[in-house]
C-alpha positions as CSV (number, residue, x, y, z in Angstrom):
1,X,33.9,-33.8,45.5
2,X,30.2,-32.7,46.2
3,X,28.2,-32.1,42.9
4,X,26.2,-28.6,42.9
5,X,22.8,-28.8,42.9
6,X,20.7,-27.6,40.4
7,X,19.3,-24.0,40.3
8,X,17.7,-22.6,37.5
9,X,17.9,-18.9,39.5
10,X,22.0,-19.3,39.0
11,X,21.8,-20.5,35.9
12,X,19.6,-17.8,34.9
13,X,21.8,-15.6,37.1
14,X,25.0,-17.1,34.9
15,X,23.2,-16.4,31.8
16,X,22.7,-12.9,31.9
17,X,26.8,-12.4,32.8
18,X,27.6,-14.0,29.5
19,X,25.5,-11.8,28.2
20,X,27.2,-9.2,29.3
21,X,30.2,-10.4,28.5
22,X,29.4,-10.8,25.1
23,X,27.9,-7.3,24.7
24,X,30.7,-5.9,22.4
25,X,29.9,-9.0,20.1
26,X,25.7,-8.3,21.0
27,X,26.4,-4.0,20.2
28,X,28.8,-4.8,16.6
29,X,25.3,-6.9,15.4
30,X,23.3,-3.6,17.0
31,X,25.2,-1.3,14.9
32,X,25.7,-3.5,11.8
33,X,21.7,-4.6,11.7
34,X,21.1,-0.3,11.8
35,X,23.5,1.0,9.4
36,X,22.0,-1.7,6.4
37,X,18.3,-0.3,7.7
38,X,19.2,2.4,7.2
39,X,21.3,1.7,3.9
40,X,17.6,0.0,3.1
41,X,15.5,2.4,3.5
42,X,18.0,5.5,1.9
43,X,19.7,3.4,-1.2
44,X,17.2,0.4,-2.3
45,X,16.5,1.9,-5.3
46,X,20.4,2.4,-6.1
47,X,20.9,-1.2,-4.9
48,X,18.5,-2.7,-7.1
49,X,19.8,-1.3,-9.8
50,X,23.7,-2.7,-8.7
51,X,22.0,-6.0,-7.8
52,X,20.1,-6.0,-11.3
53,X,23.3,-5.1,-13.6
54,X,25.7,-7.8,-11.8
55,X,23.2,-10.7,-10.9
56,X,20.3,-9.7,-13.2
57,X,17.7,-9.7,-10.6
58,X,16.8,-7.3,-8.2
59,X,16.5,-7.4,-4.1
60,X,12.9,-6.0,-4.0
61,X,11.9,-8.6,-5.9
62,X,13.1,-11.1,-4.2
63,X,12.0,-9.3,-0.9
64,X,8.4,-8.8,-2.0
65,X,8.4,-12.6,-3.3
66,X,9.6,-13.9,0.3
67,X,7.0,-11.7,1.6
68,X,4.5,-13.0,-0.5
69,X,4.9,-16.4,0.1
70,X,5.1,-15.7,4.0
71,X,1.7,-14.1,3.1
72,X,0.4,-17.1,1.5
73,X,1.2,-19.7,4.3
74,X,-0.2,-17.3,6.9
75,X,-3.1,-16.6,5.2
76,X,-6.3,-17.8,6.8
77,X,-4.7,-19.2,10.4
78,X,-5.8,-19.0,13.9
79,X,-4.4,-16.7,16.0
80,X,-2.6,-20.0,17.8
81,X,-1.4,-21.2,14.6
82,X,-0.1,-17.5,13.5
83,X,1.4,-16.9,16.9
84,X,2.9,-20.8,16.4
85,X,4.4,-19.9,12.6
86,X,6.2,-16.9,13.9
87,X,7.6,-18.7,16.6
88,X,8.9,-21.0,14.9
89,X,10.6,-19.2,12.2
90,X,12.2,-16.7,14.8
91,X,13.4,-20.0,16.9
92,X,14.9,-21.2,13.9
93,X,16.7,-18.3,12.6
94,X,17.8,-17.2,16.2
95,X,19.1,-20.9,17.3
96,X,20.4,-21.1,13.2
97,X,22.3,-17.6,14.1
98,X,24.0,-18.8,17.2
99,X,25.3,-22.4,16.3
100,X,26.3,-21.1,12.7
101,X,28.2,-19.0,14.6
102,X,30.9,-21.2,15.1
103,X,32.3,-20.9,11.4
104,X,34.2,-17.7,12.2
105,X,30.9,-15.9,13.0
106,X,29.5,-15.4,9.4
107,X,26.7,-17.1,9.7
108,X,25.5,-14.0,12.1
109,X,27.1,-11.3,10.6
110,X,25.0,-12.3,6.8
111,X,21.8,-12.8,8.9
112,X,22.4,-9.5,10.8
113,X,22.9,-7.5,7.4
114,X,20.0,-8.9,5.6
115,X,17.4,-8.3,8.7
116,X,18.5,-5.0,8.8
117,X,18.2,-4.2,5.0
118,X,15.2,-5.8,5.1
119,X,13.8,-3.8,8.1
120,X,14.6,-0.5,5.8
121,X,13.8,-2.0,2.6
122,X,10.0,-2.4,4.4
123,X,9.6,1.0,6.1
124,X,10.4,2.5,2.8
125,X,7.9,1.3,1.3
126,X,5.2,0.6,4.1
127,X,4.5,3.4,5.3
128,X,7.7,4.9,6.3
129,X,9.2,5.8,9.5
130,X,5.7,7.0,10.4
131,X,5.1,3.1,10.8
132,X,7.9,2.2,12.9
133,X,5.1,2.1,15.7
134,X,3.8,-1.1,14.2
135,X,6.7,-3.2,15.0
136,X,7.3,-1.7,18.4
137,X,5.0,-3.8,20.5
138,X,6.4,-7.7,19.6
139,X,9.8,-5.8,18.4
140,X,10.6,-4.8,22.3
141,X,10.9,-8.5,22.7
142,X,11.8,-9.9,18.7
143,X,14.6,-7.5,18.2
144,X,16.8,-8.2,21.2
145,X,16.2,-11.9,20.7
146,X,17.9,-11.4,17.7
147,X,20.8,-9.3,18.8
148,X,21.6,-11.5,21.7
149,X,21.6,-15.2,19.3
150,X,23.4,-13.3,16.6
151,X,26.1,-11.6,18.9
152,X,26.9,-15.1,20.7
153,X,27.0,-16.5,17.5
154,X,29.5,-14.1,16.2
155,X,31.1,-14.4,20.0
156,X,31.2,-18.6,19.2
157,X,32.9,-17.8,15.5
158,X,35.9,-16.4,17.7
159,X,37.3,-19.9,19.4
160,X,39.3,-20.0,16.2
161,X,40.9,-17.8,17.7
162,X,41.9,-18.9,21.3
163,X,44.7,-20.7,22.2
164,X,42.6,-24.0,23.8
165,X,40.4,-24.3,20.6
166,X,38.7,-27.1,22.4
167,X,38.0,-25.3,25.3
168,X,37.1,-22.2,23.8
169,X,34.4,-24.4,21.8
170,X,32.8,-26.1,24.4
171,X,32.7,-22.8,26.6
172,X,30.9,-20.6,24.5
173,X,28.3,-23.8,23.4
174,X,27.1,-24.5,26.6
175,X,26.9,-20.6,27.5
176,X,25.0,-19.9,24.4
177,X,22.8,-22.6,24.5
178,X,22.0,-21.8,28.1
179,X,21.1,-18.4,27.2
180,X,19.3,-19.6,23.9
181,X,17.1,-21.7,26.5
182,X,16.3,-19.6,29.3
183,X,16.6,-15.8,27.9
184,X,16.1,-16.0,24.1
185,X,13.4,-18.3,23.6
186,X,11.2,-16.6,26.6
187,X,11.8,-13.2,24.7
188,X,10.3,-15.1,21.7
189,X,7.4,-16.5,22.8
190,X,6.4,-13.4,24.3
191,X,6.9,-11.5,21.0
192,X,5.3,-14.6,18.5
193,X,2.2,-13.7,20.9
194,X,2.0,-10.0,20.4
195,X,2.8,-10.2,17.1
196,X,0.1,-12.5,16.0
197,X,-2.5,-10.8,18.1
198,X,-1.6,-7.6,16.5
199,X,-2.2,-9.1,13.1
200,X,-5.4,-11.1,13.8
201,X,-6.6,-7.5,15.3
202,X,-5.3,-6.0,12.0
């Protein structure tokens, strides 16, 4: 039998219809990353107060540590190096949120939750909605970067599930990471560049 030839237009082409076929996995992430934002920026206050009672430390100050720290190691680069750092760290979380997937998708649905919180935990007390315009320009790019990883990985969790296990596993891996190569990290790049303009302009 005659082996296809390469083309990176159908695999491109073949990336985008798993997409799509994954958008039901893609839209649950959608929905769950906006219902904590907005659980973030309405009930932080309330949650801190749960968070400190039962584990005796509360989520904005872990938030605002995090955030500092991020601060820290950024403090001072090149626009190269910033656009570099942010790259990196969204590479790592989105490939992170799409292999993790496999163990029955939580990997993705934690990651999706605490992005959102965090999202509404930060407009609360930034600047409010007012400054949603602030993370629109690399956000067009970041956000469904982030969708897309986590829904595959939540889509991946699901071989469990199938009856050819094996199958199932290798199927959605080798979709994924196509997408993770040639629609994810694109998306990425082009935000990591925005994004640390925006802040060396800041």
């Amino acid at each position: 039998m005659k082996k296809k030839k390469f083309s990176l237009i159908n695999e491109y082409k073949n990336s985008w219809k798993y997409i799509v076929k994954s958008k039901k996995f893609i839209f649950f992430i959608i929905g769950l990353f906006f219902v904590f934002a907005l659980i973030g920026f309405l009930f932080y206050n309330q949650l801190d107060t749960l968070s400190s009672n039962l584990l005796g430390v509360r989520l904005t100050q872990i938030i605002s540590d995090f955030t500092k720290r991020i601060l820290e190691q950024t403090k001072g680069m090149s626009q190269l190096d910033l656009t570099l750092f942010i790259f990196s760290n969204n590479i790592q979380s989105s490939f992170l949120g799409v292999l993790f997937g496999f163990v029955y998708g939580i990997f993705p649905l934690i990651s999706g939750i605490m992005n959102g919180y965090v999202l509404g935990w930060a407009l609360a007390n930034y600047g409010g909605i007012s400054s949603i315009w602030k993370i629109l320009p690399h956000g067009i790019f970041e956000l469904p970067a982030i969708f897309i990883s986590l829904g595959l990985g939540l889509k991946f969790g699901t071989f469990m599930f199938q009856k050819n296990k094996a199958k199932s596993f290798k199927n959605y891996l080798i979709n994924s990471l196509r997408v993770f190569l040639l629609v994810i990290i694109p998306l990425l790049i082009l935000a990591g560049i925005i994004e640390g303009s925006l802040i060396c302009l800041s």
